[in-house]
C-alpha positions as CSV (number, residue, x, y, z in Angstrom):
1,X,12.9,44.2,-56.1
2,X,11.1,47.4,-57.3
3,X,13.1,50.7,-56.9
4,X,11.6,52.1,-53.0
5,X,11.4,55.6,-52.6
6,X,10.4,57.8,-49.8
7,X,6.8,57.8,-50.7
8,X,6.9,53.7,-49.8
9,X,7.8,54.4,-46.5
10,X,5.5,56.9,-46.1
11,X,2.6,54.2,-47.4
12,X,3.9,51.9,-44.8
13,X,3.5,54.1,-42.2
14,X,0.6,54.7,-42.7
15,X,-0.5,51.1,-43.1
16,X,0.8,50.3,-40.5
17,X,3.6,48.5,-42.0
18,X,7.1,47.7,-40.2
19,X,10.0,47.8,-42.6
20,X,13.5,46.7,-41.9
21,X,17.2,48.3,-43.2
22,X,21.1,47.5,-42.5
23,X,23.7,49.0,-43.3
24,X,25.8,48.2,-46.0
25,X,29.8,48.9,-47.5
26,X,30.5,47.0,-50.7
27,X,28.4,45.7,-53.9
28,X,28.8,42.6,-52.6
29,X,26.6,42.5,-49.2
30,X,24.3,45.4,-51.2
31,X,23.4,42.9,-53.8
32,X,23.1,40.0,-51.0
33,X,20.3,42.6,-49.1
34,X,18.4,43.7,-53.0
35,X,18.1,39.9,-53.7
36,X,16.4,39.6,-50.4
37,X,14.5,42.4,-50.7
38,X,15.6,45.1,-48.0
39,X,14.1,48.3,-49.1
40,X,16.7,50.6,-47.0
41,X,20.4,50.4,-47.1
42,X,22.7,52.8,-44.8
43,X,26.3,53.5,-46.0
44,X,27.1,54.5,-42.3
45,X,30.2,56.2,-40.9
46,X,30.2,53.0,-38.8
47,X,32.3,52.1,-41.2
48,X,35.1,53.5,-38.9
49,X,34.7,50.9,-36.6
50,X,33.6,48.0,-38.5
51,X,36.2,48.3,-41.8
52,X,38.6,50.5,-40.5
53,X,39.5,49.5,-37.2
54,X,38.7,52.8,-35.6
55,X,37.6,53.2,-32.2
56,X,34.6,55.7,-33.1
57,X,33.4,57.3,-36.1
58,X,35.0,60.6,-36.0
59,X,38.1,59.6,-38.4
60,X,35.4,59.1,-41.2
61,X,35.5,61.7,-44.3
62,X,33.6,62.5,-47.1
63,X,35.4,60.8,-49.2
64,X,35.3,57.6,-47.6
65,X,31.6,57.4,-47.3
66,X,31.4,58.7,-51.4
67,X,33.8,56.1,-52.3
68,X,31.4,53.3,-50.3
69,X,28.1,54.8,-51.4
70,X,29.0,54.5,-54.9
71,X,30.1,50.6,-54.6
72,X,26.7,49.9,-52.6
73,X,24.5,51.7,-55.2
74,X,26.0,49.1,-57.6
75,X,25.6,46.3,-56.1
76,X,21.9,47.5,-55.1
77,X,20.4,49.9,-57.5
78,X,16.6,49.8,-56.3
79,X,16.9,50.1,-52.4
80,X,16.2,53.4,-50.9
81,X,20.3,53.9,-50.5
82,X,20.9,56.7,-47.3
83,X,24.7,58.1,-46.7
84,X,25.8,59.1,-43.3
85,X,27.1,62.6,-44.0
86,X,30.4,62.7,-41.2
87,X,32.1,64.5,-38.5
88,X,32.2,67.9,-39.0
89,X,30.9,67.7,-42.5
90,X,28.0,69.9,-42.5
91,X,29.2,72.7,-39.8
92,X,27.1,75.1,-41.6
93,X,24.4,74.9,-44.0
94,X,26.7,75.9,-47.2
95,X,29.4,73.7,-46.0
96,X,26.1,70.7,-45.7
97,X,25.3,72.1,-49.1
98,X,28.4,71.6,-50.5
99,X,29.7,67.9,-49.4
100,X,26.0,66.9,-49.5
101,X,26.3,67.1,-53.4
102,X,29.3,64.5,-53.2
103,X,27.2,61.8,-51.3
104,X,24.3,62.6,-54.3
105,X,26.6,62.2,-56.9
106,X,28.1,59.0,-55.7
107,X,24.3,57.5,-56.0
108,X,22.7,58.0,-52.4
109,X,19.1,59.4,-52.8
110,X,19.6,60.8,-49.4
111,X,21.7,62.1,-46.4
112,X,21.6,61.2,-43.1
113,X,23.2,63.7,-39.8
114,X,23.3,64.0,-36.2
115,X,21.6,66.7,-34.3
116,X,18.9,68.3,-32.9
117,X,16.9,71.6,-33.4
118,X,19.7,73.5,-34.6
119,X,20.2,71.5,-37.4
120,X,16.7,73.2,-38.6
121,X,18.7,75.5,-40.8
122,X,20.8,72.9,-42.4
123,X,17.9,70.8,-43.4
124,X,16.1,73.6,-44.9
125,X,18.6,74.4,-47.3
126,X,19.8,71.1,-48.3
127,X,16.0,70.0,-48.8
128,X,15.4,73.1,-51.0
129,X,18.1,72.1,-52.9
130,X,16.8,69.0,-53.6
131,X,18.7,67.1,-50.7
132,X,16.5,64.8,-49.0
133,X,17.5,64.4,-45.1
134,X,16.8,61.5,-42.4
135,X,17.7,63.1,-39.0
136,X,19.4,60.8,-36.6
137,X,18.2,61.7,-33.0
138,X,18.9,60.0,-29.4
139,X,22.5,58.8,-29.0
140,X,24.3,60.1,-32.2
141,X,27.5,58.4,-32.1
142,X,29.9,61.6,-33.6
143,X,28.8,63.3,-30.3
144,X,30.8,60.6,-28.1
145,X,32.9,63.1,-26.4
146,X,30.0,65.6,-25.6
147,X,28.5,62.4,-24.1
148,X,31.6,60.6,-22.3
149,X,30.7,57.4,-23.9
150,X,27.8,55.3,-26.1
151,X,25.2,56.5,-23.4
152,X,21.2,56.0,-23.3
153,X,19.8,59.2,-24.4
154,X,16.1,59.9,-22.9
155,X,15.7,59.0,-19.6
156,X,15.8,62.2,-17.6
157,X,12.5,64.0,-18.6
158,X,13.6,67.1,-19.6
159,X,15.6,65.0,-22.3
160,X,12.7,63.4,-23.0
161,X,10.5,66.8,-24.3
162,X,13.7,68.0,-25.8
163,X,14.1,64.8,-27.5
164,X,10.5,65.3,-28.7
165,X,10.5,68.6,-29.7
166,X,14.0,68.1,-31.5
167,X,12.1,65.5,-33.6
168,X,9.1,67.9,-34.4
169,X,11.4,70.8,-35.1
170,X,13.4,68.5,-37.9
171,X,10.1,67.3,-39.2
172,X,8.9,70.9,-39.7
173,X,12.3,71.6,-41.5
174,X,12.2,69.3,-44.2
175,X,13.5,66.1,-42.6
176,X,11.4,62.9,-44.4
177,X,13.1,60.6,-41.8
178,X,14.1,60.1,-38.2
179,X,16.1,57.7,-36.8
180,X,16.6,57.0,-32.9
181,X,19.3,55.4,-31.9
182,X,19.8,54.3,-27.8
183,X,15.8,55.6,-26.6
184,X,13.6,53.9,-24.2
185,X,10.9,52.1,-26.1
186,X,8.2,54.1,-24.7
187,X,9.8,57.6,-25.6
188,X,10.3,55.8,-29.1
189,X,6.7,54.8,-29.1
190,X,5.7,58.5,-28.4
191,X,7.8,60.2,-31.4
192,X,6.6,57.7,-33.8
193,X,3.1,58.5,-33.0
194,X,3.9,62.3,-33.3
195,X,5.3,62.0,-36.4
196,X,4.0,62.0,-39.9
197,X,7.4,60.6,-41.1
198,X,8.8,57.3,-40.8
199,X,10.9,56.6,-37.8
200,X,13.6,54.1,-37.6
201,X,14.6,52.9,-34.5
202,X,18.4,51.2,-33.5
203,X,18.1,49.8,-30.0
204,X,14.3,52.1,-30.0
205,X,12.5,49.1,-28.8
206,X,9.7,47.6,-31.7
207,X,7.0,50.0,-32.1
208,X,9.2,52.4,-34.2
209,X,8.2,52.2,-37.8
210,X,11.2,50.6,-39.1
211,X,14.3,49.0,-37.3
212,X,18.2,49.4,-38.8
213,X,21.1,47.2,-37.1
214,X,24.7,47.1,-38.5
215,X,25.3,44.9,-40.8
216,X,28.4,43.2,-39.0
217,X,26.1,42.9,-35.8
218,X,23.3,41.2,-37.8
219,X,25.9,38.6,-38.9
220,X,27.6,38.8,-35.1
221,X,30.8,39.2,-37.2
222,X,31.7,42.9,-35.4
223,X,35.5,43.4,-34.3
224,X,34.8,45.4,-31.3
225,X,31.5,44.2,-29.2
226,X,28.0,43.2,-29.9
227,X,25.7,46.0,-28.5
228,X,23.1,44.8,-26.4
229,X,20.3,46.1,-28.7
230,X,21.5,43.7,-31.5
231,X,21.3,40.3,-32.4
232,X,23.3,37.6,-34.2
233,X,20.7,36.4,-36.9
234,X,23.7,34.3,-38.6
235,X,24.2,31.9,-35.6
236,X,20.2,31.1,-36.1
237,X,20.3,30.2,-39.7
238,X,23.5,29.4,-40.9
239,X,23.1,31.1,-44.2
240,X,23.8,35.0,-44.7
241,X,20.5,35.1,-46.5
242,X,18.5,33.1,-44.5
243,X,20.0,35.6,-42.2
244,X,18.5,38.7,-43.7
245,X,15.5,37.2,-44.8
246,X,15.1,35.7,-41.1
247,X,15.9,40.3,-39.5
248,X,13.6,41.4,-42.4
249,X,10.3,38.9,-41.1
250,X,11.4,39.6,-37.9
251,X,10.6,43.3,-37.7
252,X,7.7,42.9,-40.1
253,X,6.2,40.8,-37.2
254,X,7.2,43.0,-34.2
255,X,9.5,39.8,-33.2
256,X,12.6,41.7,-32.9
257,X,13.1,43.6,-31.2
258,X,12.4,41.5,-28.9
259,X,12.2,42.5,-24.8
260,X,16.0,41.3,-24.9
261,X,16.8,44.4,-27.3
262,X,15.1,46.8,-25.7
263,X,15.9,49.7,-23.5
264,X,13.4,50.6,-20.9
């Protein structure tokens, strides 16, 4: 596989072209997705849940995601490798500044972190100092208590223009991807259109420009429960790379997700 950057997603939005990502924790699985050619990986603080045991992501540090990121880049030196930046980690735009540069070091070519317009700051400085950012908009799983649970995020309209605006505001500042997690398709469909940059959608319905699931969900393997929004492609195939390759021509046809993964 040749090394993707940002500018390949960019192409593909503009062509039209739907690309699939996963997360991933180990050089193992990340050399399992490069030899089936999955342009993004995610070194997610999921990793909580799925590796730790954890009951949310909130437990996750720095250092755990470094120590991850670096063993994925290994295993998969030419996807275009994002790191979740955690809880708490990027209070403040020095303090984003600061354990950003870990997550670089440790071979991510971007961050990813959880917010809306006030984050405008954050993303400024960090892209400025050569940081590239994907935003993470709709349900963003380290705000769980805010929330009072894994909620839907976009019904009410007022969320919905907020949501929007959120979006264009991050853009503006820098951001080069967005991902919506928990949206009803057609408020999906809306910021995709907006946008000039790629938009990844987790439970976003199918006309995002790019889907991600977690990689234990993809392989229906989580500890916890399967979210509604996923599927198990391992029980189709049989194979964990038939499995991958199986998600990957899925999203490239608009297959999945399919009106069983989608949130009206």
């Amino acid at each position: 596989m040749k090394k993707i950057t940002i500018n390949d997603l960019m192409k593909w939005k503009q062509e039209g072209r739907k690309f699939a990502s996963v997360t991933a924790y180990d050089a193992s699985f990340a050399q399992l997705f490069e030899s089936q050619e999955m342009p993004v990986l995610l070194v997610g603080d999921s990793l909580g849940m799925v590796l730790q045991g954890e009951n949310d992501t909130l437990p996750v540090t720095v250092e755990d995601i470094a120590y991850h990121t670096k063993a994925v880049r290994k295993g998969s030196p030419n996807a275009l490798l994002m790191a979740d930046m955690p809880f708490m980690s990027y209070a403040t735009p020095e303090q984003a500044c600061q354990e950003a540069a870990k997550l670089m070091r440790a071979g991510a070519n971007m961050v990813k972190i959880e917010g809306g317009g006030w984050l405008a700051d954050t993303i400024t400085m960090l892209t400025e100092r050569s940081v590239p950012v994907c935003a993470h908009l709709g349900l963003t799983p380290q705000a769980v208590n805010i929330f009072g649970g894994y909620k839907v995020q976009g019904r009410e309209q007022d969320q919905a223009e907020k949501m929007l605006n959120d979006a264009l505001a991050l853009q503006q500042a820098g951001a080069q991807i967005v991902v919506l997690e928990c949206v009803p398709a057609a408020l999906a469909e809306t910021i995709t259109k907006v946008l000039d940059i790629p938009v990844i959608g987790i439970g976003a319905g199918n006309q995002t420009d790019g889907q991600i699931l977690v990689m234990h969900d993809m392989f229906g393997i989580s500890a916890n429960y399967m979210p509604k929004f996923s599927k198990n492609f391992l029980v189709e195939t049989g194979d964990m790379r038939q499995a991958v390759a199986k998600y990957i021509a899925d999203v490239a046809s608009g297959e999945f997700p399919g009106l069983a993964h989608t949130i009206a």
